[in-house]
N, CA, C and O atoms as a Maestro MAE file, in Angstrom:
{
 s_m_m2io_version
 :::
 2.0.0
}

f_m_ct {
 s_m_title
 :::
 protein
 m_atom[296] {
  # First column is atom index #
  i_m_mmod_type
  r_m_x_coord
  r_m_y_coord
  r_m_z_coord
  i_m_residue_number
  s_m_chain_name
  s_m_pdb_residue_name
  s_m_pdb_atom_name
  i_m_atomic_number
  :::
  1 25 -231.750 132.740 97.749 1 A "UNK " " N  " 7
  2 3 -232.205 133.944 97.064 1 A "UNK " " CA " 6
  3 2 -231.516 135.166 97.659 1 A "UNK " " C  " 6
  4 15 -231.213 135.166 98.852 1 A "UNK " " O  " 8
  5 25 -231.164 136.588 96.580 2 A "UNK " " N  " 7
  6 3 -230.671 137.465 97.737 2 A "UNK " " CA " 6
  7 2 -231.189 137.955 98.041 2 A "UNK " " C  " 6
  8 15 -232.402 137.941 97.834 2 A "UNK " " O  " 8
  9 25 -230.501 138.801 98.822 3 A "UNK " " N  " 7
  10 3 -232.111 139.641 99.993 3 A "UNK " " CA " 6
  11 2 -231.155 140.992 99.791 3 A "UNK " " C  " 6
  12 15 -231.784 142.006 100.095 3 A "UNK " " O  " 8
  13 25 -230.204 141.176 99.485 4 A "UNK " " N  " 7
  14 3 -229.507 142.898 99.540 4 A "UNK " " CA " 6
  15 2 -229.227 143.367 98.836 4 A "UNK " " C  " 6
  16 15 -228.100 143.772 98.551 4 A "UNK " " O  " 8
  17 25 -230.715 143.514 98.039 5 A "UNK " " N  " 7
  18 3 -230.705 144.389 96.346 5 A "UNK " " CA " 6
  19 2 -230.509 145.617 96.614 5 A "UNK " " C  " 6
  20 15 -230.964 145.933 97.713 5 A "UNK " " O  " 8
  21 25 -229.713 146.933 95.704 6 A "UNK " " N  " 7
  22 3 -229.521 148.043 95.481 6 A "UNK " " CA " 6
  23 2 -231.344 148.658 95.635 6 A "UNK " " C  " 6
  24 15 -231.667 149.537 96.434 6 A "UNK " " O  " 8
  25 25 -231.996 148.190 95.002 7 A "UNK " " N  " 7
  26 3 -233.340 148.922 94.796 7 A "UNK " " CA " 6
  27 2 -233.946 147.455 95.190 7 A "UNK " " C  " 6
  28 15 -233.390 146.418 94.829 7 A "UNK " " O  " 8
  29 25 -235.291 147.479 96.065 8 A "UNK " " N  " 7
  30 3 -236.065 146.542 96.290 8 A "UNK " " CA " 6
  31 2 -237.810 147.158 96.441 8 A "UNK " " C  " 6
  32 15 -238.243 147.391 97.569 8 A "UNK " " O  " 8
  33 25 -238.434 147.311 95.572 9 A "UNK " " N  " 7
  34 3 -240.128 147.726 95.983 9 A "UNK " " CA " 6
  35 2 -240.852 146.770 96.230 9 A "UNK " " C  " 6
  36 15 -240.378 145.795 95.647 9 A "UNK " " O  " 8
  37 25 -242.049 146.415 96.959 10 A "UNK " " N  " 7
  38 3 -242.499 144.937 97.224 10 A "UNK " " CA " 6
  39 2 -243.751 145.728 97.073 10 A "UNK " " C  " 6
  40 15 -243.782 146.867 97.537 10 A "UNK " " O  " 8
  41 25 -244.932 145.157 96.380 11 A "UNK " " N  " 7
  42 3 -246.188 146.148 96.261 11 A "UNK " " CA " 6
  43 2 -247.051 145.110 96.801 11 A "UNK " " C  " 6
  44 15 -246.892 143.963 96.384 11 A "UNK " " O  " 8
  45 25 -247.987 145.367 97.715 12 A "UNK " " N  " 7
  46 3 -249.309 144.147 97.736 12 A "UNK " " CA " 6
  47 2 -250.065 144.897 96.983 12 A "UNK " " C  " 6
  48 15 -250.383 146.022 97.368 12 A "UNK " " O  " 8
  49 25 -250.624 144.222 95.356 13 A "UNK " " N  " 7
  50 3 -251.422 144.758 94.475 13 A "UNK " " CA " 6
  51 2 -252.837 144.066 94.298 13 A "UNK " " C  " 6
  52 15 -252.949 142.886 94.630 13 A "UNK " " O  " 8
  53 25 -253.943 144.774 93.774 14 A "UNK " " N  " 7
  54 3 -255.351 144.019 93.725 14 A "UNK " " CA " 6
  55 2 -255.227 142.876 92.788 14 A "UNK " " C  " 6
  56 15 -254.316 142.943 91.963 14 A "UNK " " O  " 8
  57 25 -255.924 141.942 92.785 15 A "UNK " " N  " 7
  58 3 -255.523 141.052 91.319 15 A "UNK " " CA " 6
  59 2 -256.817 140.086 91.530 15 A "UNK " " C  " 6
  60 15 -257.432 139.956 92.587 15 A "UNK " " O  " 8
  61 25 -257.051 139.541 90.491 16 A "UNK " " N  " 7
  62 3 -258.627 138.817 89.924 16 A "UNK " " CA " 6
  63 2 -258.039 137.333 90.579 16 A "UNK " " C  " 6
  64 15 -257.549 137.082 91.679 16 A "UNK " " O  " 8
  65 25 -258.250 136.691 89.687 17 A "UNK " " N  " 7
  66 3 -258.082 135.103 90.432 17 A "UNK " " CA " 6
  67 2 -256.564 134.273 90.328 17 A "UNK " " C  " 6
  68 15 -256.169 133.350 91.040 17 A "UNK " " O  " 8
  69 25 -255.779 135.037 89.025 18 A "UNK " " N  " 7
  70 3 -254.641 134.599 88.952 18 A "UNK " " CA " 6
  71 2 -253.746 134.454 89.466 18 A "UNK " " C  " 6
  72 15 -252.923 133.558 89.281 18 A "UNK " " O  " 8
  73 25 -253.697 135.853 90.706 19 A "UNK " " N  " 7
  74 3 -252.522 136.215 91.271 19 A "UNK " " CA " 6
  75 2 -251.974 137.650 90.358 19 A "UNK " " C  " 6
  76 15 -252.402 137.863 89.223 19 A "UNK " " O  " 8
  77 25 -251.128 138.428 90.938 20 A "UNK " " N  " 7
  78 3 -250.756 139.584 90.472 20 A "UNK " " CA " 6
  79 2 -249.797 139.607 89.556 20 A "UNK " " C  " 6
  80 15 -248.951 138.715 89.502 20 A "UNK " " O  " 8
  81 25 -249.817 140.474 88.859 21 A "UNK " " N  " 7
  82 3 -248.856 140.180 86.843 21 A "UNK " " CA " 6
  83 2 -247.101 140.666 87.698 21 A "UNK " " C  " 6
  84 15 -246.019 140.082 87.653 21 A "UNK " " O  " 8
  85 25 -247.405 141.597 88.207 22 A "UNK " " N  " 7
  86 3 -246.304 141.710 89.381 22 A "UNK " " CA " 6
  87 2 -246.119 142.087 90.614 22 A "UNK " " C  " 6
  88 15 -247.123 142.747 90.883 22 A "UNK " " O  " 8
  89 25 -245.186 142.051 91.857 23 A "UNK " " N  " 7
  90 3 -245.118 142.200 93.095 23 A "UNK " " CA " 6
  91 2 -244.208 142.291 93.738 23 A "UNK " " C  " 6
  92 15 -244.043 142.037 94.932 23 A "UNK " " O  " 8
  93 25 -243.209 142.856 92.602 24 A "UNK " " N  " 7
  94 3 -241.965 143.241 93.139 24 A "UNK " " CA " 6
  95 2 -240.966 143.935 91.799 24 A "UNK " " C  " 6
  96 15 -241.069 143.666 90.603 24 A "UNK " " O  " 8
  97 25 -240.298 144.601 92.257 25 A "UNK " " N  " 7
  98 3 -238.975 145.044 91.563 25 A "UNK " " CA " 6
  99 2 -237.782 145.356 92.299 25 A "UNK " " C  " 6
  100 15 -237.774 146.008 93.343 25 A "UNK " " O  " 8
  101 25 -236.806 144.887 91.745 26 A "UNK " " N  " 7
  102 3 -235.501 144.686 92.035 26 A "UNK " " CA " 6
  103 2 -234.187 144.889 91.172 26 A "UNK " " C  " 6
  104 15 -234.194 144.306 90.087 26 A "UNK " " O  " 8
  105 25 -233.111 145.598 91.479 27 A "UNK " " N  " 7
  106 3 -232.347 146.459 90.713 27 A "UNK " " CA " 6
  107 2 -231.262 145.465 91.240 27 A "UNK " " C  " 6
  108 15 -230.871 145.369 92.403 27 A "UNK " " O  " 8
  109 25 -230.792 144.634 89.988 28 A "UNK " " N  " 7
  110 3 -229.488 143.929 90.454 28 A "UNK " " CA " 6
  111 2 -228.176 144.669 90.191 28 A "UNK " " C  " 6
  112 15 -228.235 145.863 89.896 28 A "UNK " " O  " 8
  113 25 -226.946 144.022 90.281 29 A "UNK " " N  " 7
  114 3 -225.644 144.667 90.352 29 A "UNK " " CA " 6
  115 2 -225.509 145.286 89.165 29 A "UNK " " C  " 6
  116 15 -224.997 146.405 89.175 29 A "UNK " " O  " 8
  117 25 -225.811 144.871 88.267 30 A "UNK " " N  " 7
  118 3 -225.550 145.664 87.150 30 A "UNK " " CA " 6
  119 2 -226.052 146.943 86.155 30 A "UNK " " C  " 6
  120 15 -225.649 147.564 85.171 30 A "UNK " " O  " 8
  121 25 -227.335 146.909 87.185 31 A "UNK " " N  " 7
  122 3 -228.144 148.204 86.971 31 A "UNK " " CA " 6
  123 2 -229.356 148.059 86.613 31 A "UNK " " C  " 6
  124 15 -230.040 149.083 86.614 31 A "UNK " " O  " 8
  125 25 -229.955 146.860 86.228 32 A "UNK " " N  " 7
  126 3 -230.542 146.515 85.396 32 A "UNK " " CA " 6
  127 2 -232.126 146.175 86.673 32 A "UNK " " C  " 6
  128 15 -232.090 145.641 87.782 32 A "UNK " " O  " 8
  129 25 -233.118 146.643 86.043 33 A "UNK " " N  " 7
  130 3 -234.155 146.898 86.908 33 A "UNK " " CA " 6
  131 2 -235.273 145.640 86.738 33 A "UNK " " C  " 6
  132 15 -235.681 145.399 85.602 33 A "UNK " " O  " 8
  133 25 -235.750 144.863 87.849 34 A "UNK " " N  " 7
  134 3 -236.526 143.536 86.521 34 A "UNK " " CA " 6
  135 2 -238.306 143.756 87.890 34 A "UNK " " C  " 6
  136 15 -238.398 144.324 88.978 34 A "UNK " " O  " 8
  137 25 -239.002 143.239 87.325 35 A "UNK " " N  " 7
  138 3 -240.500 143.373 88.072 35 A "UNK " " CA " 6
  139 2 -240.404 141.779 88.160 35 A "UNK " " C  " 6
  140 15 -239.434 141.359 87.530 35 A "UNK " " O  " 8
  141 25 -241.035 140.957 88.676 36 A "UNK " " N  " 7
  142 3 -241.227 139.814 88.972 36 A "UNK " " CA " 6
  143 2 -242.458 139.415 89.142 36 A "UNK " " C  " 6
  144 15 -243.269 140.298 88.863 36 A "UNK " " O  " 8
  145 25 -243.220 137.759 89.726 37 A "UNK " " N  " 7
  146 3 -244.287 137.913 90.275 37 A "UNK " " CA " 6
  147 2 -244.266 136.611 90.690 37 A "UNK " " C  " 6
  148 15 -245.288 135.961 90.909 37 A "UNK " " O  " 8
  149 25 -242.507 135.960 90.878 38 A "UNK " " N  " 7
  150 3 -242.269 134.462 90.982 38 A "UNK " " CA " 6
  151 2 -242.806 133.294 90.021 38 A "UNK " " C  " 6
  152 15 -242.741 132.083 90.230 38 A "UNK " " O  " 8
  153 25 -243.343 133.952 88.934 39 A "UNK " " N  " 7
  154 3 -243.136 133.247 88.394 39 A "UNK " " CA " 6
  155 2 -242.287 133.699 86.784 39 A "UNK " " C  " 6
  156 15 -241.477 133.034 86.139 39 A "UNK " " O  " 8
  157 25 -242.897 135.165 86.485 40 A "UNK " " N  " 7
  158 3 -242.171 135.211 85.283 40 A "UNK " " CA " 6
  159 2 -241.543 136.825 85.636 40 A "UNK " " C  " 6
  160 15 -241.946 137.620 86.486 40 A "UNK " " O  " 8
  161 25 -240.571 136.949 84.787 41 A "UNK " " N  " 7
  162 3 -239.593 138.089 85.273 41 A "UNK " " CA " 6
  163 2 -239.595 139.221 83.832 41 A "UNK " " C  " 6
  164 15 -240.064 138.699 82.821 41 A "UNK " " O  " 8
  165 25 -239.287 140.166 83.732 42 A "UNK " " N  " 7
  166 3 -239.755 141.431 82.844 42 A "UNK " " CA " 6
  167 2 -238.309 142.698 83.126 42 A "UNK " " C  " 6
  168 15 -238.220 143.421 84.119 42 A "UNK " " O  " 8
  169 25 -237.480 142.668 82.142 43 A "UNK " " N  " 7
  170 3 -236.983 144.068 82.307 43 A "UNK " " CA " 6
  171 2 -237.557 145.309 82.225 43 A "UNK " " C  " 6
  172 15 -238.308 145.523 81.273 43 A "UNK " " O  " 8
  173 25 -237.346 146.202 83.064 44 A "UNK " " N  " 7
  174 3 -238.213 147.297 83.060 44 A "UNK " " CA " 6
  175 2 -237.213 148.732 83.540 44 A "UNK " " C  " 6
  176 15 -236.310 148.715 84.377 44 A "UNK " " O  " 8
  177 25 -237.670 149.883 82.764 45 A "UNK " " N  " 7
  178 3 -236.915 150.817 82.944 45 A "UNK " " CA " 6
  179 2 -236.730 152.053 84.162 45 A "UNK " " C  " 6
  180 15 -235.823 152.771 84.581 45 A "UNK " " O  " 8
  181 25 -238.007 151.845 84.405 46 A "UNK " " N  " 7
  182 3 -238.817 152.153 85.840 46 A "UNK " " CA " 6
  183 2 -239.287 151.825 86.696 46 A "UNK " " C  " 6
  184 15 -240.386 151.370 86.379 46 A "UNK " " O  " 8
  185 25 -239.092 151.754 87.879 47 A "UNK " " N  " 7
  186 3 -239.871 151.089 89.004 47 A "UNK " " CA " 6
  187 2 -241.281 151.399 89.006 47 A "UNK " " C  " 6
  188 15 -241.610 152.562 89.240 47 A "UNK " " O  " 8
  189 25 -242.223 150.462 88.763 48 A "UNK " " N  " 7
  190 3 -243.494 150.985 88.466 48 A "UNK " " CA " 6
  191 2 -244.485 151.260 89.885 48 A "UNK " " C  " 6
  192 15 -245.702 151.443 89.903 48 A "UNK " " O  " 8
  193 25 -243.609 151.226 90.947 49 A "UNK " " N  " 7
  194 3 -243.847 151.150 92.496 49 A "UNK " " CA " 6
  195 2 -243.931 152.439 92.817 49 A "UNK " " C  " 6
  196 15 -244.907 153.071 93.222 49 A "UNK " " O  " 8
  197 25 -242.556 152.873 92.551 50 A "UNK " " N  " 7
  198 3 -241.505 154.567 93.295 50 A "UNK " " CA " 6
  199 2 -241.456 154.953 92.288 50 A "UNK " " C  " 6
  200 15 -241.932 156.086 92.361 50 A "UNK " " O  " 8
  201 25 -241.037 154.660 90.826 51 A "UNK " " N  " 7
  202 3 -240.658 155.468 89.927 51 A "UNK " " CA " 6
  203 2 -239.607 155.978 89.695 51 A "UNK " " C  " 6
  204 15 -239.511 156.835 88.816 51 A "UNK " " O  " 8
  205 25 -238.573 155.578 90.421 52 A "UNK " " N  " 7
  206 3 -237.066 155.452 90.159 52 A "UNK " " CA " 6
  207 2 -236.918 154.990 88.969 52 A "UNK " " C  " 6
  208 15 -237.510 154.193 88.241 52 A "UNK " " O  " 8
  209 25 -235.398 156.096 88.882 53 A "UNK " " N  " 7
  210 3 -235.317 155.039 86.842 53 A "UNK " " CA " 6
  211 2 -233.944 154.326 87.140 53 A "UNK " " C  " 6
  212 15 -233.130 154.805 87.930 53 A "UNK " " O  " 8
  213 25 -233.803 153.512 86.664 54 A "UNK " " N  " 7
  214 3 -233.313 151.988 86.509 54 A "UNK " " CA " 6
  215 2 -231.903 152.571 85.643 54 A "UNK " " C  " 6
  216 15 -232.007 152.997 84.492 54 A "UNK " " O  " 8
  217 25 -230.454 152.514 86.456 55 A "UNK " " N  " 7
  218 3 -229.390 153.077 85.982 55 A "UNK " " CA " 6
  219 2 -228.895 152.373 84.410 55 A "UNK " " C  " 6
  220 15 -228.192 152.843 83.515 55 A "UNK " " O  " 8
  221 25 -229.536 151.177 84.528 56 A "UNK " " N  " 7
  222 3 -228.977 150.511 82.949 56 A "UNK " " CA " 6
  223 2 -230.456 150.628 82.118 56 A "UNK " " C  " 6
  224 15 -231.302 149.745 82.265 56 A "UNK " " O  " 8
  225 25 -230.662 151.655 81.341 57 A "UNK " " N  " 7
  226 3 -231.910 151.246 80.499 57 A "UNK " " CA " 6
  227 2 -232.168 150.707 79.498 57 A "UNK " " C  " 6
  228 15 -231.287 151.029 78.701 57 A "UNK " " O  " 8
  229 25 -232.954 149.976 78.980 58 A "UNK " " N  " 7
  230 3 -233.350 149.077 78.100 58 A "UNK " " CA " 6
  231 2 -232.663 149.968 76.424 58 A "UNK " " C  " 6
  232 15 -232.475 151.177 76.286 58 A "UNK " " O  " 8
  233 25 -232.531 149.350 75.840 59 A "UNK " " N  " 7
  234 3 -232.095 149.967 74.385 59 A "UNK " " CA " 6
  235 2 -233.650 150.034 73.953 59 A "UNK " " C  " 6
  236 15 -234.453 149.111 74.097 59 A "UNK " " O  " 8
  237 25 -234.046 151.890 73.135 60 A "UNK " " N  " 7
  238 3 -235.404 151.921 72.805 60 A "UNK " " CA " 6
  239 2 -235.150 151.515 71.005 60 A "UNK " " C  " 6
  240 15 -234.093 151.578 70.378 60 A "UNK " " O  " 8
  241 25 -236.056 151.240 70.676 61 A "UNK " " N  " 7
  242 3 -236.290 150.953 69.309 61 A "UNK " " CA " 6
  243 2 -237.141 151.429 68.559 61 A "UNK " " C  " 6
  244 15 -238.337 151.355 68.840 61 A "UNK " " O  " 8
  245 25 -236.583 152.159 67.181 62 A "UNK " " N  " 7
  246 3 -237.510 153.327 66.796 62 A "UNK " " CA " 6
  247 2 -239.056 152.369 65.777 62 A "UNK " " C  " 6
  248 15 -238.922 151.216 65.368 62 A "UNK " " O  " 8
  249 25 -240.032 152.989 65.625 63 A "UNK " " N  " 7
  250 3 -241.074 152.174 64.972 63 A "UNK " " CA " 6
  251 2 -241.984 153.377 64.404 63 A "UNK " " C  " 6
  252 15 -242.238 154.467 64.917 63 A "UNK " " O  " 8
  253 25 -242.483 152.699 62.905 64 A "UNK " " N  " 7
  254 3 -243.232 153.700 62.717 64 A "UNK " " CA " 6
  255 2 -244.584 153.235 62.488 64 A "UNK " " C  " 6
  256 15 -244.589 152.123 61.960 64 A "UNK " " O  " 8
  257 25 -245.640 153.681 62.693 65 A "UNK " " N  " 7
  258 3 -247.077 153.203 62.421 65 A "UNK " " CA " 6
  259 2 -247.639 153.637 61.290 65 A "UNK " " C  " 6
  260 15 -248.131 154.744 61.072 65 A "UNK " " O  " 8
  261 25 -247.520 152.474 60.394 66 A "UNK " " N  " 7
  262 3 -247.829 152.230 58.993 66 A "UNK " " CA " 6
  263 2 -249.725 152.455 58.772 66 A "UNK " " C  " 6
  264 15 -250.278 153.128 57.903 66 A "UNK " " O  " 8
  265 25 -250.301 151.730 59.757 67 A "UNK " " N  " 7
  266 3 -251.822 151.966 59.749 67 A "UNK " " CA " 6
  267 2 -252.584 151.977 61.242 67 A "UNK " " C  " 6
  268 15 -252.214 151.258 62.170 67 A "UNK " " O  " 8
  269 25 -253.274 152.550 61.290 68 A "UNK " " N  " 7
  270 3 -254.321 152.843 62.501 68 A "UNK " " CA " 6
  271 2 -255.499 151.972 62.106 68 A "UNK " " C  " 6
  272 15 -256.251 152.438 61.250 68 A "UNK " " O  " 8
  273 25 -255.781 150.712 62.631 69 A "UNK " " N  " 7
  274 3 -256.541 150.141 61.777 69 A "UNK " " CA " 6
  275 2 -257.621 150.660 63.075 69 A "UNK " " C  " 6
  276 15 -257.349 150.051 64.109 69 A "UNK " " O  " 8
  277 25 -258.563 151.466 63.209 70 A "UNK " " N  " 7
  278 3 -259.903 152.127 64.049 70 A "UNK " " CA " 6
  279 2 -260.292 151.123 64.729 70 A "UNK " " C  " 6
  280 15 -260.237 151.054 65.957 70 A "UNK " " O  " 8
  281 25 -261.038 149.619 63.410 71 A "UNK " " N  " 7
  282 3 -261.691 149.254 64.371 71 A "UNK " " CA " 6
  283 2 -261.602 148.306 65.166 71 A "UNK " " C  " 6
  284 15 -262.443 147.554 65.658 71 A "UNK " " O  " 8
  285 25 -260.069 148.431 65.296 72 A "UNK " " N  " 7
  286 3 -259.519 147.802 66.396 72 A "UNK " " CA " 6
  287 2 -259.138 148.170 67.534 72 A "UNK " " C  " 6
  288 15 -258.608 147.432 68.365 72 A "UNK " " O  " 8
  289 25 -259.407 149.488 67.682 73 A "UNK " " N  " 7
  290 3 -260.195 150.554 68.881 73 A "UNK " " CA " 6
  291 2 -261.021 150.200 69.743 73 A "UNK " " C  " 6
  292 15 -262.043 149.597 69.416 73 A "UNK " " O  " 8
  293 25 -260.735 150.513 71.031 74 A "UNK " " N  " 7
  294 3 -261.883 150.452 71.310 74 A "UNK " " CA " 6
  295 2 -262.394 151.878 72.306 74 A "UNK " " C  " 6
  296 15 -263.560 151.979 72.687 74 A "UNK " " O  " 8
  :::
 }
 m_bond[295] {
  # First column is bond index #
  i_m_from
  i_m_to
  i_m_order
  :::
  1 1 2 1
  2 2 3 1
  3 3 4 2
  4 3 5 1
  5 5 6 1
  6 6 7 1
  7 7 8 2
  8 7 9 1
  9 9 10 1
  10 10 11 1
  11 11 12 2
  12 11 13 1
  13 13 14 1
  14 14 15 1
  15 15 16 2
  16 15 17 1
  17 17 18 1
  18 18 19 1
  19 19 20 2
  20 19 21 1
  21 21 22 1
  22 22 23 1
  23 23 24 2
  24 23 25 1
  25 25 26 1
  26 26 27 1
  27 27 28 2
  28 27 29 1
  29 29 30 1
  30 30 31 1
  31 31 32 2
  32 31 33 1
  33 33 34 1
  34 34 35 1
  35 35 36 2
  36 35 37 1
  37 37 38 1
  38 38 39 1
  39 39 40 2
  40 39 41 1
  41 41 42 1
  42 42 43 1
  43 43 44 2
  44 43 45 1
  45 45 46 1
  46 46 47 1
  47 47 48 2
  48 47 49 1
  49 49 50 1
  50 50 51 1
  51 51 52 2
  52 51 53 1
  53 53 54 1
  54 54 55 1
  55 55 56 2
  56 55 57 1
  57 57 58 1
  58 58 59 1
  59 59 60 2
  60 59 61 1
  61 61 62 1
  62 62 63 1
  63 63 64 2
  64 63 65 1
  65 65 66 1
  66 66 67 1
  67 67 68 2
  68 67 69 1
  69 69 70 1
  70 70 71 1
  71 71 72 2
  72 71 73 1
  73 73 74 1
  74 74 75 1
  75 75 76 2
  76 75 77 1
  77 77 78 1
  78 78 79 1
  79 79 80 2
  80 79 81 1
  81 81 82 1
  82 82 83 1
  83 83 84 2
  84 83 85 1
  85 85 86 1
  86 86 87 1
  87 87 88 2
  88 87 89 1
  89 89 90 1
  90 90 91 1
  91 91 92 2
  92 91 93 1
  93 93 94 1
  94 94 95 1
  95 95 96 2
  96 95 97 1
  97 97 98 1
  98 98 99 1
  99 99 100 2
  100 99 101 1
  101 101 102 1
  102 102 103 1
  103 103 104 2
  104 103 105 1
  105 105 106 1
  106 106 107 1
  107 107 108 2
  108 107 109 1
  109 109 110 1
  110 110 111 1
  111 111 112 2
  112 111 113 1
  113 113 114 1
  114 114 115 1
  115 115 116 2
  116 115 117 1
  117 117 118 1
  118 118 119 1
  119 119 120 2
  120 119 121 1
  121 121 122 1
  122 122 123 1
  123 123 124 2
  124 123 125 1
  125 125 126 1
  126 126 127 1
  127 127 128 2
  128 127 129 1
  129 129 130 1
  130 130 131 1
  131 131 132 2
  132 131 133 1
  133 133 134 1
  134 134 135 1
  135 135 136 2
  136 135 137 1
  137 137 138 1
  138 138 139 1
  139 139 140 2
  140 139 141 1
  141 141 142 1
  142 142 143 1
  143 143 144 2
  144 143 145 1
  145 145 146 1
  146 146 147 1
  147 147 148 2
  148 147 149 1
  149 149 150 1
  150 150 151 1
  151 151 152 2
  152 151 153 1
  153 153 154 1
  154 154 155 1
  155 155 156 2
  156 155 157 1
  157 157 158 1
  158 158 159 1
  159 159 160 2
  160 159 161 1
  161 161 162 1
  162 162 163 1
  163 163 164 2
  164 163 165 1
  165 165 166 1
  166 166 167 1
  167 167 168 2
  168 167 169 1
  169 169 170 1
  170 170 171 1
  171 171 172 2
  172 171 173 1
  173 173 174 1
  174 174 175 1
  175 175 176 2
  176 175 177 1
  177 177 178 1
  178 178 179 1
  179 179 180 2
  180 179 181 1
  181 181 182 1
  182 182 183 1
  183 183 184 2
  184 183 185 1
  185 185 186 1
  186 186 187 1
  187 187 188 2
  188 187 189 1
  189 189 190 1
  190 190 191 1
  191 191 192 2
  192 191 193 1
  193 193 194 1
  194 194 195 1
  195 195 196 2
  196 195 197 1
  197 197 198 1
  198 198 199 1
  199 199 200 2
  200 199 201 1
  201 201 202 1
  202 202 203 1
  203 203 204 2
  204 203 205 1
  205 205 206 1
  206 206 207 1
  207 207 208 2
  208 207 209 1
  209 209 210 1
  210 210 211 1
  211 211 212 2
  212 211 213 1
  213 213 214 1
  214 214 215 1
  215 215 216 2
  216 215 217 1
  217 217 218 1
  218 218 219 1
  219 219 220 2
  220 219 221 1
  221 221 222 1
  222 222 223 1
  223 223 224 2
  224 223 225 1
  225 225 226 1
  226 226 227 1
  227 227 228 2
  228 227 229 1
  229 229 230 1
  230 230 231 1
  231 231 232 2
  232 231 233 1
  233 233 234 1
  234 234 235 1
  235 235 236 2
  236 235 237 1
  237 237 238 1
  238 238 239 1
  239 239 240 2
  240 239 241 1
  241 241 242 1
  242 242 243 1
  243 243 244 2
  244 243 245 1
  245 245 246 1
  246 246 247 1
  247 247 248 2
  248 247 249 1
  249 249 250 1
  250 250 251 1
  251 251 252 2
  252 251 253 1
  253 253 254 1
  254 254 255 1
  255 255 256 2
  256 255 257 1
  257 257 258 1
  258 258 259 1
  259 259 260 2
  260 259 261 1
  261 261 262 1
  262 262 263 1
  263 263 264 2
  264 263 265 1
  265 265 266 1
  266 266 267 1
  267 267 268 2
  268 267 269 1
  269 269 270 1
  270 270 271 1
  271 271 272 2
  272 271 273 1
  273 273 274 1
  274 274 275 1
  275 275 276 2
  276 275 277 1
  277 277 278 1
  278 278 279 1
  279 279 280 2
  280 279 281 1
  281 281 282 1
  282 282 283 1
  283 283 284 2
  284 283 285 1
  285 285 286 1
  286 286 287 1
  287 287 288 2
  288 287 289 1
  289 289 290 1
  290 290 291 1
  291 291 292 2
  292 291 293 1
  293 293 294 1
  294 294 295 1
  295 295 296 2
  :::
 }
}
């Protein structure tokens, strides 16, 4: 595994019985920023640790909201 990432945050976070959704982020060579949690991995545009922004960012995609359905509010 490498160990001499450009950006490395390691968070010990609270978490219920599963284990934590993530517990780390790491900025590989290409800019590209990912959260982890050993088991599943997530591109992300921000370090949700420090808040550094992530030199390669995700392409955004425009959307429009057709209905507000309420009572699916909560």
């Amino acid at each position: 595994m490498k160990t001499n990432y450009i950006h490395k945050c390691v968070c010990k976070v609270p978490h219920a019985i599963y284990g934590p959704a993530i517990d780390v982020c790491i900025e590989e060579e290409n800019g590209k920023y990912w959260v982890d949690n050993d088991e599943y991995s997530s591109q992300v545009n921000y370090c949700p640790f420090c808040g550094s922004k992530a030199p390669t960012q995700i392409a955004e995609k425009e959307f429009i909201i057709q209905e507000i359905r309420e009572d699916l509010c909560i």
